[in-house]
N, C-alpha and C positions, 0 to 999 in steps of 0.2 A: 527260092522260098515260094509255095503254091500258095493260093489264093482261091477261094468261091466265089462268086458273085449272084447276087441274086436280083432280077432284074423287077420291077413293079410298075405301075404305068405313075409312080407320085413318088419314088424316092429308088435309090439304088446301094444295098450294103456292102460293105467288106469285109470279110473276119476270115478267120486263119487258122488252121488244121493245127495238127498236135504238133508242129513245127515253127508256127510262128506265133506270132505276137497280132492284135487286132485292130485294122481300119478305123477312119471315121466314117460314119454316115452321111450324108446329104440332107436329112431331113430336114422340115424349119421345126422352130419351135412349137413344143403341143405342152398342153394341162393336162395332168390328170384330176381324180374326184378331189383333192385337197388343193386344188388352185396352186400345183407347184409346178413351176417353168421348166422342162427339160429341152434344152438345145440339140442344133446337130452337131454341134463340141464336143456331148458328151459320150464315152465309149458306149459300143452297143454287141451285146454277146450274141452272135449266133449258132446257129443248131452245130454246127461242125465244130465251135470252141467247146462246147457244150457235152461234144462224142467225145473230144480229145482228154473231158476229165477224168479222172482214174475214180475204177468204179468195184466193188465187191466182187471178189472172185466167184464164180459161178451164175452171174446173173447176166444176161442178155443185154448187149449196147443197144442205145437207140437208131433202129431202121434211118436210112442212108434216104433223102428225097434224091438225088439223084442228078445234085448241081454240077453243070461241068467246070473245070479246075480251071484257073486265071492266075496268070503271073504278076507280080509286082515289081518294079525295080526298085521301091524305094522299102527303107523298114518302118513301119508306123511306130509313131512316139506317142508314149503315155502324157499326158500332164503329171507333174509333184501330185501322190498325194491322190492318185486318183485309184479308183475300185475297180475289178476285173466287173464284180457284180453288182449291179446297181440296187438299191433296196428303196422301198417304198417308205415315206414317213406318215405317220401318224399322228394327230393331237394327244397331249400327254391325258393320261388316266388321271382322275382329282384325287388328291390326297384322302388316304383313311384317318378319319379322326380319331386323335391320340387316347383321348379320353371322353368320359360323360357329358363335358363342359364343368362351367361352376358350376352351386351349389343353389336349387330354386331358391331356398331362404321362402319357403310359402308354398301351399296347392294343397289340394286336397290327400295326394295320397305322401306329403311331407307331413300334413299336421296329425296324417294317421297313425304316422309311425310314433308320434309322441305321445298320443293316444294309447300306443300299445306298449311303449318303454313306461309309461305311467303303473300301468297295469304289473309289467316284468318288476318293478320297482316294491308296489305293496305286496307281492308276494315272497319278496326276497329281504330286501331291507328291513321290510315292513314286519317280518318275523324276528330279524335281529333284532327290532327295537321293543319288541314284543317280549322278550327274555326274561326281561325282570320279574314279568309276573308269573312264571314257571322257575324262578331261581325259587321266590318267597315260596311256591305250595311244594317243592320239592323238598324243600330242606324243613319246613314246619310238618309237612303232612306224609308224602308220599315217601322221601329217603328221610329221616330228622336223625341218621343214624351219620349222615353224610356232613361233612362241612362246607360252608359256602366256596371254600377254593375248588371243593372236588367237584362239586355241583356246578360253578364256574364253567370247568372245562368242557360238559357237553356243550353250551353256547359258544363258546370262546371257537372250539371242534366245527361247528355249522360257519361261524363264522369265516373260520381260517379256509376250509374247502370253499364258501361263496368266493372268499377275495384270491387264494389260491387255481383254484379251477383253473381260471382264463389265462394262467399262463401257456396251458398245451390247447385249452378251448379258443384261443386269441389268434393261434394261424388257422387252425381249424375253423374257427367263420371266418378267416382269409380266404381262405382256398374252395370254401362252399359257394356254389353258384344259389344259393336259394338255404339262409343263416333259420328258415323256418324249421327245419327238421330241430334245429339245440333247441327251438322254443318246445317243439311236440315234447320230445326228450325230457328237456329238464322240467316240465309241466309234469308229463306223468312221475319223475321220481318225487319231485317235492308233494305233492298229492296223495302219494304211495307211500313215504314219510310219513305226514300227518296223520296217515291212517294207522300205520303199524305202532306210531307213539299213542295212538288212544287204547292202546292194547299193552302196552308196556309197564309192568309193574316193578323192574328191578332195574338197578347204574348200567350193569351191559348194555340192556336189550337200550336204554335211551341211548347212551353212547350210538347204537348200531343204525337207530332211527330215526330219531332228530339231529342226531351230529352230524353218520357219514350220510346219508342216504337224501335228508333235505338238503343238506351244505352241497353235496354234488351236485344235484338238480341245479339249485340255486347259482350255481358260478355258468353255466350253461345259461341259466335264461340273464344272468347280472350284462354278463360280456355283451350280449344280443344287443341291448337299453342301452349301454354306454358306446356303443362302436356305430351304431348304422344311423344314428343320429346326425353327428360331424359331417356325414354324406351330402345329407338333405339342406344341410344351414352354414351358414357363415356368417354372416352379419347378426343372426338371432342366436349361435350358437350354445354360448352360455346361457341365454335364457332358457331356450329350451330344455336345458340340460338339467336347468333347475325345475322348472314344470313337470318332467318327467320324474325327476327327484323326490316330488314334495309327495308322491308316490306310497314312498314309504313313513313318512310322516303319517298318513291317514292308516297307513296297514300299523303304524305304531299304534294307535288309537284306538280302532274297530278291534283288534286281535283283542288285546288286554280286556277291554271293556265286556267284549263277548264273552271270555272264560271268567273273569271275575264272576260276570252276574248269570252264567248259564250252570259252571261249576257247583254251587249249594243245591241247585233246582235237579239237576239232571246227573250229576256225577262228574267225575274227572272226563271219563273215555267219551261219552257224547258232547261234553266240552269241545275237546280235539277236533272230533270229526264235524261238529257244525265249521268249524275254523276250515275242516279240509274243503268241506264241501262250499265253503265259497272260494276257495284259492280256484278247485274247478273251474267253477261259473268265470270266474274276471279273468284267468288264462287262458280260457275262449278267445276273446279278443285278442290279443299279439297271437295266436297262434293263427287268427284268419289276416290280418292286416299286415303282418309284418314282409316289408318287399328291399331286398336290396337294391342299392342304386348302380352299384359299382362292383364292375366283373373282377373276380379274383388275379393278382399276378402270377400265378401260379404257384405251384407245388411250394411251400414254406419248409423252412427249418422249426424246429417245437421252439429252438433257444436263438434266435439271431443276435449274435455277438456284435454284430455291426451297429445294433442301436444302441450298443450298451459304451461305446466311443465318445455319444455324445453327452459332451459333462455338464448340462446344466439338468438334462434329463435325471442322469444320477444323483446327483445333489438333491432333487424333487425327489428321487425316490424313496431316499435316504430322510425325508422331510414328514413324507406319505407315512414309515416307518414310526417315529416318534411319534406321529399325532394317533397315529389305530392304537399305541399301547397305551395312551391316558383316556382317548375320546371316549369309549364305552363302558371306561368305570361307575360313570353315576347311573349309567342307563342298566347296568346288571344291578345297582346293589344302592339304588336312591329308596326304594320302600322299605328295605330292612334298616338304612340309614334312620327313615323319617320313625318306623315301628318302633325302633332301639330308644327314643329321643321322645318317645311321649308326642310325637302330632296326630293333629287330626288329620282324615283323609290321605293319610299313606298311601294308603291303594290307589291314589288318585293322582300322585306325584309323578310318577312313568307317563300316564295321559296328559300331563302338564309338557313334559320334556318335547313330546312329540306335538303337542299343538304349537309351542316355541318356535321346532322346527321348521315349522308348512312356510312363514314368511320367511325364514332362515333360507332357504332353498330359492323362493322367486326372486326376495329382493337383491339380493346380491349379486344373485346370475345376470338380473336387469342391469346394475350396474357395472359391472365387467362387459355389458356388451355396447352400453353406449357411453363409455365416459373411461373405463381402465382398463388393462388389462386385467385377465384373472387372476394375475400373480400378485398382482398390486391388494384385489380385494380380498384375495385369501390370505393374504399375510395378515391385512386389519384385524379380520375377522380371527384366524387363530389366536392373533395376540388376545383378540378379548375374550377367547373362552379360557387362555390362560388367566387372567386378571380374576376374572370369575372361581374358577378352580380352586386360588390360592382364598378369594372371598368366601367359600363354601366352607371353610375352617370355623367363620366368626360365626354361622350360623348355627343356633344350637337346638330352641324349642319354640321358633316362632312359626307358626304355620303360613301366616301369610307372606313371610322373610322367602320360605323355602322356597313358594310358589312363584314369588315375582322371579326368585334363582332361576329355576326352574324352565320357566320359560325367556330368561336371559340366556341363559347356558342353551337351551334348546336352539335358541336362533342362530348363536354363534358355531356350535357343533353340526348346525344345518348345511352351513353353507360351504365347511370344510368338505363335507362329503358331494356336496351338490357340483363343486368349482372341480374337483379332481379329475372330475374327463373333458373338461373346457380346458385348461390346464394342460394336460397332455396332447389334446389336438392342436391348440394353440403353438406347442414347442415341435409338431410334426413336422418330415418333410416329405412324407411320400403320405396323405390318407388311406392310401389303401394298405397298410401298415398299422393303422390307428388300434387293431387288434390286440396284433404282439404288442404292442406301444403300451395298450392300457391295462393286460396282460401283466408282466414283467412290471409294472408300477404297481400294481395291487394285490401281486406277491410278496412285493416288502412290506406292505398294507398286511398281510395275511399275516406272514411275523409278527408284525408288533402288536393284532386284537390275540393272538393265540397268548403271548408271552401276558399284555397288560393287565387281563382280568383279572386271569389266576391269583396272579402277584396282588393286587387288591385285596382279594378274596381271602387271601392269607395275611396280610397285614392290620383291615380292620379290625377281625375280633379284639384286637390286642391296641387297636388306636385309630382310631378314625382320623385325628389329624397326618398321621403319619398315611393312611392310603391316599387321602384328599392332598398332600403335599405331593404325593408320588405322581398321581393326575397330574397335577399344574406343574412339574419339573419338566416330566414329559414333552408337555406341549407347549411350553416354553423353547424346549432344544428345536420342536417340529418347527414354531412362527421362526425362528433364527436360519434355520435351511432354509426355508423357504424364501427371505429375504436376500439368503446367498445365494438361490437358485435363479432370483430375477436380476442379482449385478453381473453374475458368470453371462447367461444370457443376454442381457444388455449390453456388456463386454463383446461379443461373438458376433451378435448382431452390426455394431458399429464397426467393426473390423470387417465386416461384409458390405459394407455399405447403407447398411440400414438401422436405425434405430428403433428398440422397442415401443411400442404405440400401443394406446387402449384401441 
């Protein structure tokens, strides 16, 4: 068995041709840059083990220095476990952070975002609750050829696209690194909307205008306001949700109020457009301020079946369902109630519902964030706008009766809408999901405003108590889901080891 040696004036090697196995060194022990101790124990490769490796056909061995050859009589012994090749170590690289962190719960450009879901809120919501006073001039003035069911459906049609939309729009601001393009987007259709309806004189062309054309816009900028919220808050979450909310409480107010008193002065069509031309102006805002927190997980399904597993989710949605097909009964068809009944200020009764609202939206979101859960305050709160619902029967020509209604009902129907994405982030478990999440729950939502109004709209002519009984059945079955949405998940929870907490 041959041998190299190679001789130094401070150490002498051995290593071994493409025939043998490799010496130990002599050396003492040395550091390298990581303060690691290498011995003269441990194996040391030299340039001949090194020629001996097998090397790509066609390429040139490494030049020969020119050691003369040494015998050994013994065969060197490996240690267990040890390496031909020695390798350097390294300090480990520091972990990449999995996520954002928590949630600031505060900062400037958190309170902005509520700032601009505010905004996304009265131009969306804030026209739904606006309806009533286009149900009354449509069917007295502009179609009187039309019934209130059919008249019904263009609102109920805007409706159903705002709460529908965000089911395919809910991965799609998943998956968008920068949710600002749905706001450009759905800004210029509802805008473009408003305009083509002050131009519209026949059921098609509104059907084409204010039903699909704002209602699309509308589920675009809705999803934006209820999703990017949950990001920025956790401790404030419901609150915020509801500040952003009470949104469209004010676009309830300002809309109506505008056409009422701009309509005699100026016509129908510049009615509209003063309406569009400030939807413009306030959608300025969420379209400069609105900023994601949180990077998309990538490429989404439109339908994720996986969150449709969880069953306390469903039972809420199923809950979400029953309360859209009572909740916006009085809000389409409370002035023609109040006109038909001999009160005063009819026209004013819709303004009543939506100032109800505005504390409808903060106070409850307040408490859900510091004293219950939202499931807890949402169940109160449905139950009492059913109570009210079935009380709306006794009320017949008192005007001041209506209005204290009025704004009872407005507060309670507030904060069902306000708690529904507090609610569903609440039951999440991935937020960055909170899309499809809130998506897929306000599709059932979509169901049941498209199916309730109509159904009203075709029952009063013939019986007021019987529409007003169909409201409060409704939302009667919605408060009962919902209470079986918080024992299933309370159930779940505790089987996980945790109980539900406000």
């Amino acid at each position: 068995m041959a041998f190299y040696k190679m001789d130094t004036p401070s150490q002498s090697v051995y290593s071994l041709n493409a025939h043998s196995d490799t010496s130990w060194d002599s050396r003492p022990p040395t550091r390298n840059a990581y303060n690691k101790v290498y011995s003269a124990e441990e194996p040391t490769l030299s340039y001949q083990a090194l020629t001996a490796l097998p090397h790509s056909p066609g390429s040139s061995p490494l030049p020969s220095p020119g050691f003369p050859p040494v015998s050994s009589p013994k065969s060197p012994r490996f240690p267990p476990g040890s390496s031909l090749l020695s390798t350097t170590s390294y300090p480990p690289k520091p972990a990449k952070p999995m996520g954002p962190g928590p949630p600031p719960d505060g900062g400037l450009t958190a309170w902005l975002q509520v700032l601009g879901g505010y905004f996304l809120f009265f131009n969306t919501w804030g026209l739904i609750n606006a309806f009533g006073v286009f149900e009354t001039y449509y069917s007295e003035i502009l179609l009187p050829g039309k019934t209130p069911s059919s008249i019904a459906w263009i609102g109920t049609l805007t409706s159903f696209l705002l709460c529908a939309s965000p089911i395919s729009w809910g991965p799609i601001f998943d998956g968008l690194d920068s949710p600002r393009l749905l706001v450009i987007f759905g800004s210029f259709c509802v805008v473009f909307g408003m305009m083509m309806t002050s131009l519209c004189s026949e059921y098609w062309q509104l059907m084409l205008a204010q039903g699909i054309v704002v209602g699309i816009g509308g589920g675009s900028l809705f999803i934006t306001a209820t999703s990017i919220l949950p990001s920025y808050f956790s401790k404030k979450r419901a609150l915020v949700m509801g500040l952003s909310a009470s949104g469209s409480s004010l676009g309830g107010i300002i809309y109506p109020l505008i056409f009422r008193n701009l309509q005699p002065k100026v016509g129908y069509g510049w009615a509209v457009r003063v309406m569009a031309f400030i939807a413009l102006a306030t959608l300025v805002i969420p379209c400069v301020v609105v900023k994601p927190r949180m990077k998309p997980p990538g490429r989404r399904k439109i339908f994720d079946t996986t969150i449709l597993k969880e069953i306390p989710y469903e039972v809420f949605n199923l809950a979400t369902f029953f309360g859209f097909v009572g909740q916006y009964i009085p809000y389409f068809f409370i002035e023609q109630f109040a006109g038909s009944h001999g009160i005063d200020m009819a026209f004013y009764m819709l303004t009543f519902l939506n100032v109800g609202s505005i504390p409808g939206r903060i106070l409850p979101s307040l408490l859900a964030d510091k004293f219950f859960h939202p499931l807890h305050v949402l169940a109160v709160c449905t139950g009492g706008a059913t109570l009210l619902a079935f009380c709306w029967i006794a009320i017949k020509d008192s005007t001041s009766g209506l209005i204290v209604w009025c704004l009872l009902y407005g507060f309670c129907s507030g904060a069902f809408v306000s708690l529904q994405g507090a609610a569903v982030a609440s039951m999440a478990t991935d937020l960055r999901t909170i899309g499809t999440r809130f998506g897929i729950n306000m599709f059932a939502g979509a169901i049941g405003i498209l199916i309730g109004s109509p159904v009203g709209g075709a029952i009063f002519p013939r019986s007021w108590p019987g529409a007003q009984t169909f409201c409060g059945v409704m939302l009667a079955c919605s408060t009962v889901c919902i209470v079986a949405t918080h024992l299933v998940y309370e159930r779940s929870k505790r089987a996980g080891g945790t109980k539900l907490e406000g």
